[in-house]
MIDRENGU-985679 format. One record per atom (N, C-alpha, C, O, CB): chain; atom name; x, y, z; residue number from 1. Coordinates in nm, 2 decimals, decimal comma, always signed. Glycine has a CB too. Example, Ala and Ser with C-alpha at 12.3 -4.5 7.8 and 13.67 -1.06 7.14 Angstrom:
// residues 2
chaine_atome_east_north_up_num
A_N_+1,32_-0,57_+0,78_1
A_CA_+1,23_-0,45_+0,78_1
A_C_+1,32_-0,33_+0,78_1
A_O_+1,42_-0,33_+0,85_1
A_CB_+1,13_-0,45_+0,90_1
A_N_+1,28_-0,22_+0,71_2
A_CA_+1,37_-0,11_+0,71_2
A_C_+1,29_+0,00_+0,79_2
A_O_+1,34_+0,11_+0,80_2
A_CB_+1,41_-0,06_+0,57_2
This chain:
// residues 98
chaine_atome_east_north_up_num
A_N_+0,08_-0,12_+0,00_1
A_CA_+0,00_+0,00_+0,00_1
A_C_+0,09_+0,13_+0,00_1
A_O_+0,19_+0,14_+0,07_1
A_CB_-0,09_+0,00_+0,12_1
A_N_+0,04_+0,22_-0,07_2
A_CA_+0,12_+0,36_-0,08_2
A_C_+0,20_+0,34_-0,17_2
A_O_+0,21_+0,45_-0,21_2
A_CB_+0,19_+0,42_+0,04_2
A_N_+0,28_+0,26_-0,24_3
A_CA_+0,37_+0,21_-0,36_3
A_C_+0,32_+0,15_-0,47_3
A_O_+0,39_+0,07_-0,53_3
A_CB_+0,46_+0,12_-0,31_3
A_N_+0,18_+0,18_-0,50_4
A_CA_+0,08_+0,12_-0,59_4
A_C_+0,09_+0,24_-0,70_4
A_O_+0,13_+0,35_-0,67_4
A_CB_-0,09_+0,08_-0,52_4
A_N_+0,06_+0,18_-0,83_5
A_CA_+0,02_+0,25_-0,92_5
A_C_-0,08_+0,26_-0,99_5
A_O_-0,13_+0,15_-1,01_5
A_CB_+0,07_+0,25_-0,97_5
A_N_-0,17_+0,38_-1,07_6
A_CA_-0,26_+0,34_-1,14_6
A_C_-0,23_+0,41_-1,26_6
A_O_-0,17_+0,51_-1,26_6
A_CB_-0,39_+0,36_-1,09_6
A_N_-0,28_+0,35_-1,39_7
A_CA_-0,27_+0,37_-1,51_7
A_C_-0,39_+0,44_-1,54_7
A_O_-0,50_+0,38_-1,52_7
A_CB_-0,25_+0,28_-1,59_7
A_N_-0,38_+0,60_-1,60_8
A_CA_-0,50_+0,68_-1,63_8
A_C_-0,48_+0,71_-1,75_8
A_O_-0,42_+0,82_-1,75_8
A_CB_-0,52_+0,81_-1,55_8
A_N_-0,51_+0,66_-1,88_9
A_CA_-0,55_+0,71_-2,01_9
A_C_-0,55_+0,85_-2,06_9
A_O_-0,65_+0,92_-2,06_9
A_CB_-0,65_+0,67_-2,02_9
A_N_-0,47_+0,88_-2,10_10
A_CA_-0,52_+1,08_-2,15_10
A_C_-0,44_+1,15_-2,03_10
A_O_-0,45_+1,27_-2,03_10
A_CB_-0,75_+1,14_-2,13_10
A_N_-0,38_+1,10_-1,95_11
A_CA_-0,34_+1,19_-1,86_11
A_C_-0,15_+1,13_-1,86_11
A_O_-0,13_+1,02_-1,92_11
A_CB_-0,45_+1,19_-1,69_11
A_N_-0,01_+1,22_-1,77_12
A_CA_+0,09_+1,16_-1,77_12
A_C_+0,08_+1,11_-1,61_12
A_O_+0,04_+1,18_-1,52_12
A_CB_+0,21_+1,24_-1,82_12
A_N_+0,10_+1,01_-1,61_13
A_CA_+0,12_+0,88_-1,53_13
A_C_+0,27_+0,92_-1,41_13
A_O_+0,28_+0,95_-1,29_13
A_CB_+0,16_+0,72_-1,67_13
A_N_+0,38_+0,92_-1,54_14
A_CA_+0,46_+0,91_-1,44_14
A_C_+0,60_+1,00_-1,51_14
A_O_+0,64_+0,97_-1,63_14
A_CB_+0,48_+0,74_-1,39_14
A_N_+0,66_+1,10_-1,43_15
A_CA_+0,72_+1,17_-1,51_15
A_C_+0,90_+1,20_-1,45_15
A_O_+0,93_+1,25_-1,34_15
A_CB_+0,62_+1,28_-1,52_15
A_N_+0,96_+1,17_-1,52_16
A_CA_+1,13_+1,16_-1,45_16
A_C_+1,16_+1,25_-1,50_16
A_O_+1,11_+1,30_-1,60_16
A_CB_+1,23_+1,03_-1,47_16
A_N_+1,26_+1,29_-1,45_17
A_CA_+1,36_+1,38_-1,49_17
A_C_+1,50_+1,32_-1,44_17
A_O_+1,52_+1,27_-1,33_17
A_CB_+1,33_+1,53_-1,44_17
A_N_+1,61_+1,34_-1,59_18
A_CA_+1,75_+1,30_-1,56_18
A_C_+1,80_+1,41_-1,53_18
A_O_+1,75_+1,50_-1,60_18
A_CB_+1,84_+1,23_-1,67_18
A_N_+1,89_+1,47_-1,44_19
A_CA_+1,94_+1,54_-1,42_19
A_C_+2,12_+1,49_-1,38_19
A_O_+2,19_+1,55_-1,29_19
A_CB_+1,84_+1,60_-1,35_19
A_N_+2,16_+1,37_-1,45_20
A_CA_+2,26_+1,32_-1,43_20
A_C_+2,35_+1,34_-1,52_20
A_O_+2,46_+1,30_-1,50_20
A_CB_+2,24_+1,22_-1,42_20
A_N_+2,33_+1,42_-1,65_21
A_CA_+2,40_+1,43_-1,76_21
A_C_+2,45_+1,32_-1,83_21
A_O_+2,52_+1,34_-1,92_21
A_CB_+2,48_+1,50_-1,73_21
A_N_+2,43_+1,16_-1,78_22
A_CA_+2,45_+1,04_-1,89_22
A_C_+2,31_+1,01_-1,87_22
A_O_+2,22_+1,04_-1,78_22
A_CB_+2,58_+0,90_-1,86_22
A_N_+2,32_+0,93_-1,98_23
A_CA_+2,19_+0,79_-2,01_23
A_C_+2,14_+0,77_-1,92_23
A_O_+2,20_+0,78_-1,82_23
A_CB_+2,22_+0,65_-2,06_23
A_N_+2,00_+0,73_-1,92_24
A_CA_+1,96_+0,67_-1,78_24
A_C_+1,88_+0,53_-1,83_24
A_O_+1,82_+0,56_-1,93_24
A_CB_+1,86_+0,78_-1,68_24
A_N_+1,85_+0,38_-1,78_25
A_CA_+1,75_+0,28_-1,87_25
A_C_+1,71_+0,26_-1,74_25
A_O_+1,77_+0,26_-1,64_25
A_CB_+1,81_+0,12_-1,98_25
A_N_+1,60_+0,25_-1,76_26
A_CA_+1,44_+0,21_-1,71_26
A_C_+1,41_+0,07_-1,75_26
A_O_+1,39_+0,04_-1,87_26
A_CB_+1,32_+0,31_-1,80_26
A_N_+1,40_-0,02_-1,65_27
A_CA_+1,37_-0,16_-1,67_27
A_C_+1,25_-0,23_-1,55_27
A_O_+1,26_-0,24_-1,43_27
A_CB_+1,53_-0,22_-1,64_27
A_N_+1,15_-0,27_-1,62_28
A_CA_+1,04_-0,34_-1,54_28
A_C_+0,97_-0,46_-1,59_28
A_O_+0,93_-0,48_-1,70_28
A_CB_+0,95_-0,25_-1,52_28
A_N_+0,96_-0,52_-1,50_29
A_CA_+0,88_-0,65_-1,47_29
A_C_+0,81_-0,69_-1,39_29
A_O_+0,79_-0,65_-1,27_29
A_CB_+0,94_-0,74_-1,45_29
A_N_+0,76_-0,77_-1,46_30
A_CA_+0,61_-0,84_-1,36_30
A_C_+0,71_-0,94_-1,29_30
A_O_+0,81_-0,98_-1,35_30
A_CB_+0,43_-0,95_-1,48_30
A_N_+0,68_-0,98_-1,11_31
A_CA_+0,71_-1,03_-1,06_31
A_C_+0,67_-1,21_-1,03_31
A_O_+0,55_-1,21_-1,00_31
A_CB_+0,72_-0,94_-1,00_31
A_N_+0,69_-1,27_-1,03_32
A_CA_+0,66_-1,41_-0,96_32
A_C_+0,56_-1,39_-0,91_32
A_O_+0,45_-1,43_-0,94_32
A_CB_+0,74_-1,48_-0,88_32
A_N_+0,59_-1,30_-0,78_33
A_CA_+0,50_-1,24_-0,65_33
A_C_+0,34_-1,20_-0,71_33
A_O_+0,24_-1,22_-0,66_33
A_CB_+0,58_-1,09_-0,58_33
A_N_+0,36_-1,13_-0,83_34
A_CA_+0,26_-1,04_-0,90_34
A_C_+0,26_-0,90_-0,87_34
A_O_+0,16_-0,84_-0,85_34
A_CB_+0,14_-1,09_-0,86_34
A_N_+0,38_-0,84_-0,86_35
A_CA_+0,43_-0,75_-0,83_35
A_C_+0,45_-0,64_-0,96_35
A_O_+0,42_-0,74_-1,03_35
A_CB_+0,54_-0,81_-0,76_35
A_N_+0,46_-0,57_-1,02_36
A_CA_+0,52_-0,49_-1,09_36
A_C_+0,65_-0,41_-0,99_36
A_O_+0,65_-0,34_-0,89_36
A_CB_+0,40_-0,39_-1,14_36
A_N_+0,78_-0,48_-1,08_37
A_CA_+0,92_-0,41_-1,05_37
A_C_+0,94_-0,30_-1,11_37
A_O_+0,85_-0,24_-1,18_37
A_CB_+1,03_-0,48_-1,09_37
A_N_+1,06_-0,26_-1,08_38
A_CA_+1,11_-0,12_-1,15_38
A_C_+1,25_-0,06_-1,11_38
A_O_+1,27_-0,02_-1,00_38
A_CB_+1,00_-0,01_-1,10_38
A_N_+1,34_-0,07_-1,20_39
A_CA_+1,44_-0,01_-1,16_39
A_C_+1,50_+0,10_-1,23_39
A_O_+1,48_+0,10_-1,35_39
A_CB_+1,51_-0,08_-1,15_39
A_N_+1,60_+0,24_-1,18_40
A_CA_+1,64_+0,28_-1,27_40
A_C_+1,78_+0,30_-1,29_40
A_O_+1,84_+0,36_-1,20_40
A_CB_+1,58_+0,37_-1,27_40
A_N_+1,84_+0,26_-1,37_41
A_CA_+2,04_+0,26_-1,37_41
A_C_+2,12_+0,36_-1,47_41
A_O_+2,09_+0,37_-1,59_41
A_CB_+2,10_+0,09_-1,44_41
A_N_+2,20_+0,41_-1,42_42
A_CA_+2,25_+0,49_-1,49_42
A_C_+2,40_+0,51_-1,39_42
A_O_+2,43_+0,42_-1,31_42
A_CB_+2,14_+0,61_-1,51_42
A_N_+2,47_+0,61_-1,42_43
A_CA_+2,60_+0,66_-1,35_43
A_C_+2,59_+0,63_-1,23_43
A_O_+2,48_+0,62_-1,18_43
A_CB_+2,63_+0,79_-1,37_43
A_N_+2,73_+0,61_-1,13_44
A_CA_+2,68_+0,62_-1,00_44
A_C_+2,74_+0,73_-0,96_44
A_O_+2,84_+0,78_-1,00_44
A_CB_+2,70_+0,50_-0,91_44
A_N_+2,64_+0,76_-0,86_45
A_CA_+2,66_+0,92_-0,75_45
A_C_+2,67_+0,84_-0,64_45
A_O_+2,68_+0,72_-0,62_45
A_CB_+2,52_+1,06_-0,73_45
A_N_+2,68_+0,95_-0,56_46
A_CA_+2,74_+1,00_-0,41_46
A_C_+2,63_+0,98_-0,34_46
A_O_+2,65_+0,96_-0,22_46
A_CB_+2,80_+1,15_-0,38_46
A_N_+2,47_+0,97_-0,38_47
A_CA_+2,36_+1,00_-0,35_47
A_C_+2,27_+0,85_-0,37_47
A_O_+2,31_+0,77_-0,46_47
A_CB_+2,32_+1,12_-0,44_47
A_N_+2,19_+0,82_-0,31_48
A_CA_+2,09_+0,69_-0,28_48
A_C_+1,97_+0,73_-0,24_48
A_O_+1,97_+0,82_-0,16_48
A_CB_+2,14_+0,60_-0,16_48
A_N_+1,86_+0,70_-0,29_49
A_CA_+1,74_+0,74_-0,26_49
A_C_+1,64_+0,61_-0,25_49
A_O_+1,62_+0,51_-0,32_49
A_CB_+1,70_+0,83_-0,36_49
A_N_+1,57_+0,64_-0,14_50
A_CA_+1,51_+0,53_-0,10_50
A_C_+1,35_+0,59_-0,08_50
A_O_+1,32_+0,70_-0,03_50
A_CB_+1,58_+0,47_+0,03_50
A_N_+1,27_+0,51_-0,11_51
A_CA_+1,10_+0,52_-0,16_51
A_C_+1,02_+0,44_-0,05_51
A_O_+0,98_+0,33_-0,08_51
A_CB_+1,07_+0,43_-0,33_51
A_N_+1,00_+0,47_+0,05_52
A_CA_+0,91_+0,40_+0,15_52
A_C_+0,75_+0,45_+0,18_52
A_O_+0,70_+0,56_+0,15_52
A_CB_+0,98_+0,41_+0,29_52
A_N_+0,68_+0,32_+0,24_53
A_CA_+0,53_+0,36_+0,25_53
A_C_+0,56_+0,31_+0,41_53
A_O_+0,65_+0,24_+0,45_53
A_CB_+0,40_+0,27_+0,13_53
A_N_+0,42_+0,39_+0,51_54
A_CA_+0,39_+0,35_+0,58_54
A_C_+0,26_+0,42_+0,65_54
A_O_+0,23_+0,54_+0,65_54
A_CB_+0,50_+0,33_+0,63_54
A_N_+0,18_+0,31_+0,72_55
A_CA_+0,02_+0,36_+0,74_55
A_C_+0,03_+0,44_+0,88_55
A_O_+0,10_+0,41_+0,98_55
A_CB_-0,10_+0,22_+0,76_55
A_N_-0,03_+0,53_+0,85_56
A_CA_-0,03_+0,65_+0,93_56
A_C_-0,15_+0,65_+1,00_56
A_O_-0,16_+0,73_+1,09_56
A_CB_+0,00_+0,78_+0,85_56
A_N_-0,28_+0,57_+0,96_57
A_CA_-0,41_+0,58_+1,02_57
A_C_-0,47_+0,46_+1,00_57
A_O_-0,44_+0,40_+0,90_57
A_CB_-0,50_+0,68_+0,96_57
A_N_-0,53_+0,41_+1,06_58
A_CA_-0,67_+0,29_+1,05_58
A_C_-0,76_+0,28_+1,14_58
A_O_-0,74_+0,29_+1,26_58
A_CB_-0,64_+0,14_+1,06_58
A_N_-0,86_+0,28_+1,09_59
A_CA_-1,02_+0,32_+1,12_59
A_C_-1,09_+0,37_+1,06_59
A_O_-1,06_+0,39_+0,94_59
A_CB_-1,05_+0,39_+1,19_59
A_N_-1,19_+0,40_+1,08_60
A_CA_-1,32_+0,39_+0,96_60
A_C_-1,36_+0,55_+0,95_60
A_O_-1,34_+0,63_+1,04_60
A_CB_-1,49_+0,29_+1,02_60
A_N_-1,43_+0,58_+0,79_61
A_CA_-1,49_+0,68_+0,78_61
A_C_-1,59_+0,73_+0,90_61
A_O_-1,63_+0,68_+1,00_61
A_CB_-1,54_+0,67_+0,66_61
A_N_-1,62_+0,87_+0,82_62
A_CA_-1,75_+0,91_+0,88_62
A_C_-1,92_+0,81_+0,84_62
A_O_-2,03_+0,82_+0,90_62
A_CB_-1,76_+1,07_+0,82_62
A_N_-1,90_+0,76_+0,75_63
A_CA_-2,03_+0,65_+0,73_63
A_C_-1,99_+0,52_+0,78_63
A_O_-2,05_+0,42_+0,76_63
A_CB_-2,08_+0,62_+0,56_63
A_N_-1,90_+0,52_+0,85_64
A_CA_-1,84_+0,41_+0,92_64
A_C_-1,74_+0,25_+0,83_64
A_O_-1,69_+0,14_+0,87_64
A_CB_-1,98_+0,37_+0,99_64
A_N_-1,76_+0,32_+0,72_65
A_CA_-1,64_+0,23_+0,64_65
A_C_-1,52_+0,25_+0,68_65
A_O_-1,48_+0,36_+0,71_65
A_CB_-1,63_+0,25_+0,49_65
A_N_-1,45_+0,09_+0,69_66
A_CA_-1,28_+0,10_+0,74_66
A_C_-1,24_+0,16_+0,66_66
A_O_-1,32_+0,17_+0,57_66
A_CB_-1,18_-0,02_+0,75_66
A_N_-1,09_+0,25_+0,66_67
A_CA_-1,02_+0,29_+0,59_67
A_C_-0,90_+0,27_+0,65_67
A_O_-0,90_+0,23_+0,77_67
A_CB_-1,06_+0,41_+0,56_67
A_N_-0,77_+0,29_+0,57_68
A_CA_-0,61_+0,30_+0,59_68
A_C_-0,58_+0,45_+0,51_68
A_O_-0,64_+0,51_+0,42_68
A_CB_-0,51_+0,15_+0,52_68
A_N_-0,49_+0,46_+0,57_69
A_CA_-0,42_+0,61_+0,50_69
A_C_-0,25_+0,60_+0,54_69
A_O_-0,20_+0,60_+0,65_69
A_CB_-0,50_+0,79_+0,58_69
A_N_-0,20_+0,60_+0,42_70
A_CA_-0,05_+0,56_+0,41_70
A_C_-0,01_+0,68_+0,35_70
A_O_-0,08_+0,73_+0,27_70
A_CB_+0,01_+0,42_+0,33_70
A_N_+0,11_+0,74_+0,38_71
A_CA_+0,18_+0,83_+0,35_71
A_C_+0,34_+0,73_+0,28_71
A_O_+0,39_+0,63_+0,32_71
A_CB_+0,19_+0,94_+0,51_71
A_N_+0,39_+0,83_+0,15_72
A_CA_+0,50_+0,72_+0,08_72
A_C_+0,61_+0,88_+0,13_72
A_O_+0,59_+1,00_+0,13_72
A_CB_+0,47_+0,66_-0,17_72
A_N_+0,69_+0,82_+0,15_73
A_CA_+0,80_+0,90_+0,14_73
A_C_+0,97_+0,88_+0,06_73
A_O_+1,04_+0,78_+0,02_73
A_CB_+0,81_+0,90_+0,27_73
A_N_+0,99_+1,02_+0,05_74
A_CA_+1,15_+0,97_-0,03_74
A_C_+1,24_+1,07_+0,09_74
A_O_+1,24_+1,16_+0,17_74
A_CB_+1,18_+1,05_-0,25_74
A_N_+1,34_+0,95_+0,01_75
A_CA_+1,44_+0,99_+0,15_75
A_C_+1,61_+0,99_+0,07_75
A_O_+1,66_+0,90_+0,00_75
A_CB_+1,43_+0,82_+0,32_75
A_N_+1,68_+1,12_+0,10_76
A_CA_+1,79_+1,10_-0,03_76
A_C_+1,94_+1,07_+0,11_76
A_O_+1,93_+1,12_+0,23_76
A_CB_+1,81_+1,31_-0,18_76
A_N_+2,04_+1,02_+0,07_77
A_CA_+2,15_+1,01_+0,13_77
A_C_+2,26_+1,05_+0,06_77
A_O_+2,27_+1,04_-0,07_77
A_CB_+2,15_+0,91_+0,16_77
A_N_+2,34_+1,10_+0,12_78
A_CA_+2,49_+1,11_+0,11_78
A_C_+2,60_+1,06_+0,15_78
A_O_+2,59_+1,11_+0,26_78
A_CB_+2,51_+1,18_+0,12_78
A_N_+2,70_+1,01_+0,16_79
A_CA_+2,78_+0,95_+0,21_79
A_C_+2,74_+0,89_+0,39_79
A_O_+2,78_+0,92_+0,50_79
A_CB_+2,90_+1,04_+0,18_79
A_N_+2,65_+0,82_+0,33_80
A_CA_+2,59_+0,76_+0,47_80
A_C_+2,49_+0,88_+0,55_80
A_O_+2,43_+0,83_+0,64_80
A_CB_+2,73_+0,72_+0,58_80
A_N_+2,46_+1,02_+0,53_81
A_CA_+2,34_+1,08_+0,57_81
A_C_+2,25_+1,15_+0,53_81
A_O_+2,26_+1,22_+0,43_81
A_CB_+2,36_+1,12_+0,64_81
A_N_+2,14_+1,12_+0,61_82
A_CA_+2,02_+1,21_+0,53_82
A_C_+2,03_+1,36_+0,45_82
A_O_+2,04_+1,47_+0,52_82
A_CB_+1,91_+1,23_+0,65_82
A_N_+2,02_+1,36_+0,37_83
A_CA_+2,01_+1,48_+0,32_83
A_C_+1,88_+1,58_+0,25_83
A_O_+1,86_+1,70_+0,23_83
A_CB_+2,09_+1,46_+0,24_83
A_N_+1,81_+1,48_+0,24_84
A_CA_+1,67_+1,56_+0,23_84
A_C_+1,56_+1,44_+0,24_84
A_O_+1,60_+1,32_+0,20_84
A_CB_+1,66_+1,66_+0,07_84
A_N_+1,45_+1,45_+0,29_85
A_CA_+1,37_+1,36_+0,31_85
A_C_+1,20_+1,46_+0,28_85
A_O_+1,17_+1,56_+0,34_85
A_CB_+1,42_+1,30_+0,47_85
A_N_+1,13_+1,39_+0,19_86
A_CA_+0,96_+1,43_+0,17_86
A_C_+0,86_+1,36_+0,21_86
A_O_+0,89_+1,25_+0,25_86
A_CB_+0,91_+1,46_+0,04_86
A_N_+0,75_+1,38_+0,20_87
A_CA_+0,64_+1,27_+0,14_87
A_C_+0,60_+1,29_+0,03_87
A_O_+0,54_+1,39_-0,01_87
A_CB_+0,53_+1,26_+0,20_87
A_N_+0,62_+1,19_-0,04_88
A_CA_+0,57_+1,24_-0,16_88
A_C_+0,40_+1,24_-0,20_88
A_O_+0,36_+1,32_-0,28_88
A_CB_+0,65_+1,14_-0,26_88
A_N_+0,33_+1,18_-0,15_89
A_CA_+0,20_+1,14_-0,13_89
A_C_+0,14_+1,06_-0,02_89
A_O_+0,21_+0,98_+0,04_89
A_CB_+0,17_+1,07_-0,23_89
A_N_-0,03_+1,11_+0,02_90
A_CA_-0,09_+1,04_+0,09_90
A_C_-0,21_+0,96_+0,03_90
A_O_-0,30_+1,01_-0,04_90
A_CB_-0,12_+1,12_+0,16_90
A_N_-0,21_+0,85_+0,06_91
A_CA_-0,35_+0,75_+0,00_91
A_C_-0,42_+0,75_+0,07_91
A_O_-0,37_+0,77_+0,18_91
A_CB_-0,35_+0,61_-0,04_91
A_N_-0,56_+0,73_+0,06_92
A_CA_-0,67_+0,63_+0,16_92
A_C_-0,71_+0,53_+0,10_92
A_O_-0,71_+0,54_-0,02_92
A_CB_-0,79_+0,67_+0,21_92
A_N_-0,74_+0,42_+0,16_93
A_CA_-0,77_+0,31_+0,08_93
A_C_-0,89_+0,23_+0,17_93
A_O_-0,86_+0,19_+0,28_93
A_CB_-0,63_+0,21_+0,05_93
A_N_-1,04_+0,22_+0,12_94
A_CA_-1,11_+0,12_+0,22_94
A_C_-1,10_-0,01_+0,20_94
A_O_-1,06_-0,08_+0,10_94
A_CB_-1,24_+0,13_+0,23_94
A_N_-1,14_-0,03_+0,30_95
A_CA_-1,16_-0,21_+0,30_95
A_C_-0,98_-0,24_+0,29_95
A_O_-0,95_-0,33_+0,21_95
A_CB_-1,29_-0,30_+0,12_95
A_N_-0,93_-0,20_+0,32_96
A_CA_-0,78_-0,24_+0,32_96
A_C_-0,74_-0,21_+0,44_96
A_O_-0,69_-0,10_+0,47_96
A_CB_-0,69_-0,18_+0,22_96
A_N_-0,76_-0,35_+0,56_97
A_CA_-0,74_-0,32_+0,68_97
A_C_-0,61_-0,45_+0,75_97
A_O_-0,59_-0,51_+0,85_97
A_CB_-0,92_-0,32_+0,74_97
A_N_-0,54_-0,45_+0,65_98
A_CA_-0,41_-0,54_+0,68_98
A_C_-0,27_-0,48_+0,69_98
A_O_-0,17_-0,54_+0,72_98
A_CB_-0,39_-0,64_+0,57_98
């Protein structure tokens, strides 16, 4: 949860920017798991970025439907420390009470 994607037709989905000055390849697969992978490789830096989800709420609406609400965050490093950290997005999701 919170590391899900959806495909919207007519609209952009998902949008990168290199700012590395070499090539960058984009490689994805469906997983065993049933997972959609994703990686991206290019030059290496000094810098590591890491993509986490975690639920921040559970309990139910105001009409009394369960809900979860996960917040995804990015988190960049440098030679072993934090250097900038966001959220990038918040979800809610019902009936997703695991």
């Amino acid at each position: 949860p919170g590391l899900d994607t959806t495909v919207w037709f007519g609209e952009l989905d998902l949008r990168l920017r290199n700012t590395s000055g070499s090539y960058v390849l984009l490689r994805s697969w469906m997983g065993e798991d049933g997972n959609l992978h994703n990686e991206v490789w290019g030059q290496p830096s000094d810098r590591e970025v890491e993509i986490t989800s975690e639920k921040v709420f559970e309990g139910a609406g105001d009409d009394g439907t369960p809900l979860t609400r996960w917040e995804t965050q990015k988190t960049v490093t440098k030679d072993g420390e934090e250097i900038s950290s966001e959220v990038l997005r918040t979800v809610t999701y019902t009936d997703l009470l695991s």
